[in-house]
C-alpha positions, 0 to 999 in steps of 0.5 A, spaced: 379 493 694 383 497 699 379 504 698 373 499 700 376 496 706 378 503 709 372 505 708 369 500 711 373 500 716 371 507 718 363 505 718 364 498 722 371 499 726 372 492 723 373 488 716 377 481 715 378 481 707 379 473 706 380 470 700 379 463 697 383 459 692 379 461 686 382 469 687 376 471 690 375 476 696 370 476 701 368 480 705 366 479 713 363 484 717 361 483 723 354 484 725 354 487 733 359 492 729 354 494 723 348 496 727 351 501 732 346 505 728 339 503 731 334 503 726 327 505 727 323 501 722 327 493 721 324 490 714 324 483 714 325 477 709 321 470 711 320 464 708 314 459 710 317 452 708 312 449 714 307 452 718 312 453 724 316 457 720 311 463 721 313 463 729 318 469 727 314 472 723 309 473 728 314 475 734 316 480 729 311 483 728 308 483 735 315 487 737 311 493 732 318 496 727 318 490 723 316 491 715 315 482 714 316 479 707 313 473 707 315 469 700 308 463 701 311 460 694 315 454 698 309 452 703 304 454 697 308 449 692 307 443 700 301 444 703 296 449 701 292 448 708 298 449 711 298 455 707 291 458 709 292 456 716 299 460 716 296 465 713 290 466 717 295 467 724 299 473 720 292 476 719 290 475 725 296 478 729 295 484 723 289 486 725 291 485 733 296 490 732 292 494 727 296 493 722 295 490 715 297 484 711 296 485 704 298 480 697 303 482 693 303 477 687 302 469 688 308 468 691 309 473 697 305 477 701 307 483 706 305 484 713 306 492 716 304 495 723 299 500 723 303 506 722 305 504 716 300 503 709 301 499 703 298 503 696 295 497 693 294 502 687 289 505 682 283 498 680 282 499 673 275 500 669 276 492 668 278 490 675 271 494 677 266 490 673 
């Protein structure tokens, strides 16, 4: 633990090992300290329970650095027009901005700007006819 925390505290300048009573120890960094590194592209992780909650999504991705995971499954599960208009917005603001919004499974899609470009892989004999 103490290797961690010097190591830590060489990479943040900051580190406060709290424990619990159950024997464990936490770890808090703090946040201001561990983005001293600006980063160039930022990957997001959102989750739509209700259609406002796709106002962050949109905002970031306008700022044009953000990779969006957008897990649908929760807003799919409530109201599946919530989910279409939901949807539609974000594909909209891709296409404003060039980018692209691409399906992962049933449950997620992604949303990247236009440098950026998601392989959606070979389409097998069966899926072509």
């Amino acid at each position: 633990m103490d290797k961690l925390k010097d190591f830590l505290n060489k990479v943040t300048g900051k580190v406060v090992i709290e424990g619990n009573n159950k024997g464990e120890d936490f770890i808090e960094l703090e946040a201001s300290e561990i983005h001293k590194k600006s980063a160039k592209i930022f990957v997001k992780y959102f989750i739509l329970t209700d259609f406002s909650d796709i106002k962050p999504v949109i905002d970031s991705l306008r700022e044009g650095y953000t990779i969006a995971l957008i897990k649908i499954k929760p807003l799919k599960d409530k109201d599946m027009n919530e989910l279409k208009r939901a949807i539609n917005k974000v594909k909209r603001t891709a296409e404003a901005i060039d980018g692209e919004i691409v399906g992962i499974d049933e449950d997620w899609i992604i949303a990247v700007p236009n440098f950026i470009e998601v392989y959606k892989g070979e389409a097998s004999e069966e899926e072509v006819e």
